[in-house]
C-alpha positions as CSV (number, residue, x, y, z in Angstrom):
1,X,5.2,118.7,126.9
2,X,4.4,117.3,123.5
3,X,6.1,119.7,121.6
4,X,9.1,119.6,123.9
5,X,9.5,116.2,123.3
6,X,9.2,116.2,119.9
7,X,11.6,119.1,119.8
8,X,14.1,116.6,121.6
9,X,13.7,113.6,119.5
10,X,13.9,115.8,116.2
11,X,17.4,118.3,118.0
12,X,20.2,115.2,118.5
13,X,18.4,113.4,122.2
14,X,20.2,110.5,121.5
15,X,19.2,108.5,125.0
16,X,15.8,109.2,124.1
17,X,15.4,108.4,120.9
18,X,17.8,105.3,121.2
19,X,15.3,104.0,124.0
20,X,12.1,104.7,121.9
21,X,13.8,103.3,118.7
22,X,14.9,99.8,120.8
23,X,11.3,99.9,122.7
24,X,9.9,100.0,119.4
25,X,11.8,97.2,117.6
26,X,10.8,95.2,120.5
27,X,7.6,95.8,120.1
28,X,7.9,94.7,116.4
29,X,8.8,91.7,117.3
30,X,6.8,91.0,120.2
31,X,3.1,91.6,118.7
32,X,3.4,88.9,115.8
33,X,4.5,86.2,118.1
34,X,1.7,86.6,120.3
35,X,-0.5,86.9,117.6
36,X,1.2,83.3,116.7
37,X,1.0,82.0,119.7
38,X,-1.8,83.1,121.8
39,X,-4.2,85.1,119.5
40,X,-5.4,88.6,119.5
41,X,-7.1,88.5,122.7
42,X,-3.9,87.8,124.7
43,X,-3.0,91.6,124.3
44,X,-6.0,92.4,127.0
45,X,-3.7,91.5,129.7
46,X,-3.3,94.8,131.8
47,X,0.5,94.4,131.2
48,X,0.2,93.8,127.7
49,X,-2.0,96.2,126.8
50,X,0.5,98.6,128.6
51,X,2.8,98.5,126.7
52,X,0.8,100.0,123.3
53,X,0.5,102.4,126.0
54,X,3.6,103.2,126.9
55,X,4.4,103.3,122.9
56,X,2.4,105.8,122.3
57,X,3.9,107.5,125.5
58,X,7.8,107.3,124.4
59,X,6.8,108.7,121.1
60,X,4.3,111.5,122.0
61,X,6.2,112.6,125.5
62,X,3.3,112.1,127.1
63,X,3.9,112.1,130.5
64,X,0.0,111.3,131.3
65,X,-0.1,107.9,129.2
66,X,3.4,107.0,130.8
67,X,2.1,107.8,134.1
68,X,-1.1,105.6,133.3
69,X,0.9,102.1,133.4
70,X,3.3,102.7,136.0
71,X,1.7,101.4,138.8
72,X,0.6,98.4,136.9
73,X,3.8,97.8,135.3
74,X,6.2,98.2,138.4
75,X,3.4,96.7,141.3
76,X,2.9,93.2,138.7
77,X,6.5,93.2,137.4
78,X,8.1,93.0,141.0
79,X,5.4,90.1,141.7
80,X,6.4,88.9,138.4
81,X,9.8,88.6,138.8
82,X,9.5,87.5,142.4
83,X,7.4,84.3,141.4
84,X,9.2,83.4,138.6
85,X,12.2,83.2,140.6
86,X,10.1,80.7,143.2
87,X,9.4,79.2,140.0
88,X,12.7,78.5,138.6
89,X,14.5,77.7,142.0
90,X,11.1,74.9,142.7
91,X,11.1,73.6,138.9
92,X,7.7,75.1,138.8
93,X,5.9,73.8,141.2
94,X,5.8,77.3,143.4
95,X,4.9,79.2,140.4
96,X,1.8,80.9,140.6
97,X,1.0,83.9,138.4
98,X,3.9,82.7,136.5
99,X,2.9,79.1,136.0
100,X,2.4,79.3,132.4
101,X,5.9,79.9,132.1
102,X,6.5,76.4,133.2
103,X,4.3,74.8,130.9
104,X,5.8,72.8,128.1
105,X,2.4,73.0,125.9
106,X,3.3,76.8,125.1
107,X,5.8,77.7,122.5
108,X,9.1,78.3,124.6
109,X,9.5,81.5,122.3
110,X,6.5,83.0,123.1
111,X,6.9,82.2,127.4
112,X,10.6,84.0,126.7
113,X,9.0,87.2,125.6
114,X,7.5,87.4,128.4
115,X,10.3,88.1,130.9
116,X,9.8,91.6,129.7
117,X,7.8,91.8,133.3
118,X,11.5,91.7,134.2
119,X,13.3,95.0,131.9
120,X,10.2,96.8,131.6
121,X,9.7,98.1,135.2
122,X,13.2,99.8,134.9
123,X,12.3,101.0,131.2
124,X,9.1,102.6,132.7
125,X,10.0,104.5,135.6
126,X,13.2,105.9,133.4
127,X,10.4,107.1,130.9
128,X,8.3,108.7,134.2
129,X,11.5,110.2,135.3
130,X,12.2,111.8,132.1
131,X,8.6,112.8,131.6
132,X,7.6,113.5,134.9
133,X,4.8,112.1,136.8
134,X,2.0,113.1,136.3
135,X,-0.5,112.4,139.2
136,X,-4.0,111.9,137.2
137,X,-2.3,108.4,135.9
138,X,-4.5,106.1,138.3
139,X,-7.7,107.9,136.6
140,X,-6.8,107.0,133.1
141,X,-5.7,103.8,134.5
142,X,-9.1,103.4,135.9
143,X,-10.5,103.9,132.5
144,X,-8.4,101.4,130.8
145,X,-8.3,98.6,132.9
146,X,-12.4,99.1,132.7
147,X,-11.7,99.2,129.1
148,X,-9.7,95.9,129.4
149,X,-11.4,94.1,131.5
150,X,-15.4,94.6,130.2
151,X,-13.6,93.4,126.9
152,X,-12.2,90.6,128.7
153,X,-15.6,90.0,129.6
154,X,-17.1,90.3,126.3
155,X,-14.4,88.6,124.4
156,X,-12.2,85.8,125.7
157,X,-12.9,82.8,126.8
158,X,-12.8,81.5,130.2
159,X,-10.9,79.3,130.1
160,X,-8.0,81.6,129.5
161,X,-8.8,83.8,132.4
162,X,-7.4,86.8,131.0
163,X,-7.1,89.8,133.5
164,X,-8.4,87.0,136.3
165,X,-11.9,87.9,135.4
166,X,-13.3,84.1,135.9
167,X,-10.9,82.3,138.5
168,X,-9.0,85.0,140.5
169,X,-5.6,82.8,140.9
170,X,-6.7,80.1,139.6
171,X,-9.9,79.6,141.9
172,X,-13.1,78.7,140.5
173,X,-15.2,82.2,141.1
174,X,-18.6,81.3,141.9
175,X,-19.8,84.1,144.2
176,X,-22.1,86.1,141.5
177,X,-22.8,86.2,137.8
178,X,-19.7,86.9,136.1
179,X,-20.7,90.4,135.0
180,X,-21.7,91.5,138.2
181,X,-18.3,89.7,139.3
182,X,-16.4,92.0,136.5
183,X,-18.4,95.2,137.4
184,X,-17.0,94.6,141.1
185,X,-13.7,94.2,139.4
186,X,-14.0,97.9,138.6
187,X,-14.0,99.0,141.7
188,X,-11.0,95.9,143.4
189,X,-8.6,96.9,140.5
190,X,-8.1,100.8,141.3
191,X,-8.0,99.8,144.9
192,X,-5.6,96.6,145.4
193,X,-3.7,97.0,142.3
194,X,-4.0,100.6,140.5
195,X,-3.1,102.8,143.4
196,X,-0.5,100.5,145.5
197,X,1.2,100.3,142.2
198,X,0.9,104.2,141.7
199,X,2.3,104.6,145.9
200,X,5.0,102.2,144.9
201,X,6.0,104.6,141.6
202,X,5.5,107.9,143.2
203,X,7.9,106.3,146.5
204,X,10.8,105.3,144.3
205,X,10.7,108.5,142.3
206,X,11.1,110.4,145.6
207,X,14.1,107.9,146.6
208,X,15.7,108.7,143.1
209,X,15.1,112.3,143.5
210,X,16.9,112.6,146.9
211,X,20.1,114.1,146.6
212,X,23.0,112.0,147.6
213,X,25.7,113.2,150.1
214,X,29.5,113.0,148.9
């Protein structure tokens, strides 16, 4: 697959090469104003962190590391979208994973980059369509959300509750010693968020792979 894809982006794909060429000016942009405004650490969110990932994925063909954040990209992006629209039609005050967007202490250019939750769903089952799926994504998903989330652990602070590691929505967790807590969170992520994300993927590519009657 590597070398076909490489074949294609060297032989005239022009779709391809114009997606991976936009993808990657945006990503250009993107890093150095989170780096501005939030730090290093910021790029531990799972969605963040998926889109290196999906980089890599464009370049390389690799229909495994493109498979890896499609659950997680589609599943949170729809949520995304969803409460950000509650959000904006409330003024804020329904806002719940998108709450930060709504607060006027963050640079308003670094809360616009992040209605790529929005665009990047759509850019990320194209890629997995192209690709093809490949069904060993939640498994190297499983490995890099542990990835994420032990660094998480290891090296943010809580009161940014990256990845939801020290107040799941915004409630205090008291329940065990927050690396027992994160451990645990090995096992919750593949199960409510990893997989349903994967189902979710895997149903629309069937939908876009049924023919259509004339």
């Amino acid at each position: 697959m590597h070398r076909l894809m490489a074949f294609s982006l060297a032989d005239g794909d022009s779709v391809y090469r114009g997606v991976a060429l936009a993808f990657t000016v945006w990503m250009l942009i993107w890093v150095p104003i989170v780096l501005w405004a939030y730090g290093p650490q910021n790029f531990l969110w799972l969605c963040n962190l998926a889109q290196f990932v999906l980089l890599y994925a464009l370049w390389r063909g690799d229909s495994l590391a493109a498979s890896s954040q499609a659950g997680v990209v589609v599943l949170v992006g729809f949520v995304w979208t969803l409460d950000f629209t509650a959000g904006l039609m409330s003024g804020g005050r329904l806002a719940v994973v998108t709450v930060y967007m709504f607060n006027p202490d963050l640079p308003l250019l670094a809360r616009a980059t992040s209605v790529y939750h929005i665009w990047l769903p759509v850019l990320t089952l194209w890629l997995v369509w192209r690709l093809g799926y490949d069904r060993r994504g939640p498994w190297l998903q499983s490995g890099i959300g542990a990835f994420a989330l032990l660094g998480t652990l290891a090296l943010t602070e809580p009161e940014r509750n990256i990845n939801w590691v020290w107040s799941p929505f915004g409630v205090e967790q008291v329940w065990a010693h927050d690396p027992v807590y994160v451990l645990l969170l090995l096992v919750v992520y593949p199960v409510v968020l990893y997989l349903p994300g994967h189902w979710l993927v895997k149903t629309v590519l069937r939908w876009l792979s049924r023919p259509r009657s004339t």
